[in-house]
N, C-alpha and C positions, 0 to 999 in steps of 0.2 A: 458425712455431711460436710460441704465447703462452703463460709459462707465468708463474704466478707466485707467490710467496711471501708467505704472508699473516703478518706477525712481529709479534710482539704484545710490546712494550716495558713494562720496569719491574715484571719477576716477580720478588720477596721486597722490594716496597716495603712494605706492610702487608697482613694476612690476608685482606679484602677483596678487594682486588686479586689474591690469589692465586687467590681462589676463582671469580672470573668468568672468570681465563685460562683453568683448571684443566678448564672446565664445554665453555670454546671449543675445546683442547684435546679433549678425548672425544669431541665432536662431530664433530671432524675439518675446522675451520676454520682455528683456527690452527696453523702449519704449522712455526714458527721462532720460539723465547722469546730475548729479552734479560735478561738477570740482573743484576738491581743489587746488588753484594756486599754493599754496607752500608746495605742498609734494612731496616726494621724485623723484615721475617719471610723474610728472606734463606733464613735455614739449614732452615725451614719448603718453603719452597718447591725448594728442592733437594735436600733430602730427598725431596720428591716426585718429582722427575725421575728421581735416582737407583732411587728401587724400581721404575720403569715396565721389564718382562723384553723388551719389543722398545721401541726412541726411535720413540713417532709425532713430535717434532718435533725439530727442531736445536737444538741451544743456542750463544747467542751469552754476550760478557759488553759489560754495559752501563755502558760509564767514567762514574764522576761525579769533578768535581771541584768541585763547588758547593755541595752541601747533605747534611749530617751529620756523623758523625763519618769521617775519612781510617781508612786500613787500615792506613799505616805511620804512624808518629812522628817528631816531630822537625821538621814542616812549617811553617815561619817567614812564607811569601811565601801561601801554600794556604789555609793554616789563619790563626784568629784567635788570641787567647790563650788561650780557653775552651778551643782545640782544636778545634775544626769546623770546618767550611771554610763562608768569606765571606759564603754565600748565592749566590742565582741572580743580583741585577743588580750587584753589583761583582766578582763571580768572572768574569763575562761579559766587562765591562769591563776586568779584567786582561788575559783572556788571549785579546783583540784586538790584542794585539800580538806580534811577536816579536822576537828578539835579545835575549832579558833570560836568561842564561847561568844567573842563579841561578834563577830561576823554573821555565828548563824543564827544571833536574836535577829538581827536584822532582817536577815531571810524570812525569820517566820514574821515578823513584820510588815516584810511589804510582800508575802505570799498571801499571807490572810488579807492584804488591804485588796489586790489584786479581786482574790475571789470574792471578797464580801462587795466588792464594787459590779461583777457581771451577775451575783448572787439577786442582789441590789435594784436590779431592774425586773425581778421577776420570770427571769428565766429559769430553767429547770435545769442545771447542769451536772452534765451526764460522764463527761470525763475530765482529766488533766494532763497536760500534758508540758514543753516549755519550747519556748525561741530557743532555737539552737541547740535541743533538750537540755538545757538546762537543767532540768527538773532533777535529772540522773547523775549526776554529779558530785561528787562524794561529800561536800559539803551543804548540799540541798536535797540529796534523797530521801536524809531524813524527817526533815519539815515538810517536803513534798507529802508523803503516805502520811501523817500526822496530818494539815492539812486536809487530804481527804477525807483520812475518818471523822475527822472532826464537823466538817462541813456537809457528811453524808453522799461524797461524790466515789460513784462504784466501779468507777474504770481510770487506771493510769495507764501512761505507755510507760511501754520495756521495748527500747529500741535495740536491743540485744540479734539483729539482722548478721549473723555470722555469716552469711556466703549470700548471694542472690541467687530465685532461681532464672534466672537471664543468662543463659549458655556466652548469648554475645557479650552482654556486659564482663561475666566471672570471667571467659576467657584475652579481656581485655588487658590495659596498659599497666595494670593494677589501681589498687587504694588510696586515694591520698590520708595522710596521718592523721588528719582530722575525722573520717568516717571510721577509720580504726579504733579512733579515741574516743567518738557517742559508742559504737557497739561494744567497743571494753564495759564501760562505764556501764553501759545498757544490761550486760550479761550480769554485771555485779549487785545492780539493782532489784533485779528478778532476784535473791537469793534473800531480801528483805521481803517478799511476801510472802503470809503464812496463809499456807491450805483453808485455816478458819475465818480468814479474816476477811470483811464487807467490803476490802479492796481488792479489785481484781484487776489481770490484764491479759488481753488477748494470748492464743496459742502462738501466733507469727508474727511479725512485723518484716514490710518490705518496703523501699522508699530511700533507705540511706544513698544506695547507690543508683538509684534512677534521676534523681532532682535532676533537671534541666534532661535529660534526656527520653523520656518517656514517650512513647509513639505506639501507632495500630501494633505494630507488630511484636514491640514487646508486650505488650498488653498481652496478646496472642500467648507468647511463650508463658509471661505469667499465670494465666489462666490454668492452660495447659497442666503448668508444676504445680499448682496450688496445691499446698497437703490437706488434709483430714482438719476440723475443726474452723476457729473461727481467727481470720487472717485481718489486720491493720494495713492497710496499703495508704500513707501517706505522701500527698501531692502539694503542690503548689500553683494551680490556676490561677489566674488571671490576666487583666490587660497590660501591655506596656505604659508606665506610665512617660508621660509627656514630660514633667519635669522632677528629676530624680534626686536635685539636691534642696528639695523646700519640706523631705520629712526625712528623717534616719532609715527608715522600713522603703524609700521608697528606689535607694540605688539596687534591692533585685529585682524591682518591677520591669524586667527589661523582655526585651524577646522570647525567651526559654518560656518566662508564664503564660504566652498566648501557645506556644508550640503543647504544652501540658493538657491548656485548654482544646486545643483541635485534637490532640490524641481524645481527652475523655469525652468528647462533642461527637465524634465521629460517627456516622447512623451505623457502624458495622459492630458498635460494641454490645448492645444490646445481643446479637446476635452469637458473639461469643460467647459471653454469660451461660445464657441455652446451650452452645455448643458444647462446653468442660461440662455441668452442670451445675453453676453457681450460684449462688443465692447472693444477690445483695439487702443488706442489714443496715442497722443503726446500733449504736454505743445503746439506745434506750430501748433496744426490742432483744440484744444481745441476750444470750446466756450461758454465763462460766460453764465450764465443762468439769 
């Protein structure tokens, strides 16, 4: 059996974005949204989900601890003085480590405020995962899986993507240090889930190495490789945005996201699917192996 979940990360970062998931959505490509609580067009975009009378996908919530404003207050070690949190390369940089006692109350702090706030609307959420995985991180993977158990949410990613199977891509320029460093991190995080436990994650993940590049024909090879069980293929759809310095989320709304969208838009992917034989699934029909 190959089945897999096509999840499309960073729905209510800005209306742009919302609208290219929205369109992948209808079409019935993307299969599973990640929810960024505090971006731009959050409540825009979950508003949306909310009025849909049957879920065509799962919804997850997508922890940031890096860029915008936090959800709770009060955050000393997270947040700067302005109140935002650090940015993407010293928030990084912090929370490469762990044992810092104060840092990761904070964590579970504004991870719970995060979840109890898309909780909060009456959504059913179905996985976790984070901006920039975050989640994976040696001083968040702990509160991350805590967190879930706690909140009853039964799928996290493990972006633990050690090779692609994209012949073009693998035989490519190589890795930048950053991909090397979510799939470290990713691999280490998988060795905290226990066989008994009501948190689960996917057999595969693919996505580190495609972001911005994704088109027919890798799709094609992806399919093609697909292994045995149930595979996370994380993307990033939607439109360019218009004006990219009025939200933080909103300088990668750029080109790449419509070119993601026309690859999973394209009327030949359906057809693929049937041709490997793949099933596509949701985070909320899944089931652990």
């Amino acid at each position: 059996m190959r089945a897999l979940i096509v999840n499309a990360d960073d729905l209510g970062a800005d209306s742009a974005r919302n609208r290219g998931i929205f369109e992948a959505i209808a079409a019935e490509r993307v299969t599973s949204v990640s929810v960024l609580v505090n971006g731009g067009a959050s409540r825009e975009g979950i508003q949306r989900l909310i009025s849909y009378d049957k879920r065509p996908v799962s919804v997850g919530i997508h922890i940031n601890l890096s860029e915008g404003r936090p959800i709770s207050s009060g955050l000393r070690r997270l947040a700067g003085p302005d109140g935002t949190f650090l940015g993407k390369w010293i928030s990084h940089r912090l929370l490469e480590h762990r044992d810092d006692k104060d840092l990761e109350a904070e964590i579970h702090q504004e991870l719970s405020a995060q979840i109890e706030t898309l909780m909060g609307t009456g959504l059913s959420v179905t996985h976790l995962d984070g901006h920039q995985h975050i989640h994976v991180f040696p001083a968040v993977i702990g509160s991350a899986l805590e967190g879930a158990r706690r909140y009853g949410i039964p799928w996290i990613r493990i972006p633990d993507e050690h090779d692609t199977l994209i012949p073009e891509i693998r035989n490519g320029c190589g890795e930048s240090a950053e991909v090397a460093a979510f799939a470290r991190f990713g691999a280490a995080a998988r060795a905290y889930l226990d066989s008994s436990d009501k948190v689960h994650a996917t057999d595969h993940f693919q996505g580190l190495r495609l972001k911005g590049k994704l088109s027919m024909a890798i799709l094609d090879e992806l399919l093609d490789n697909l292994p045995d069980g149930i595979t996370e293929l994380m993307v990033h759809p939607g439109r360019a945005a218009t004006d990219r310095i009025s939200s933080p989320f909103s300088a990668f709304s750029t080109e790449d996201r419509e070119m993601e969208l026309r690859a999973l838009l394209d009327p030949g992917f359906p057809g693929l699917l049937k041709k490997y034989g793949v099933r596509l699934t949701r985070f909320s029909e899944a089931e652990p192996q």
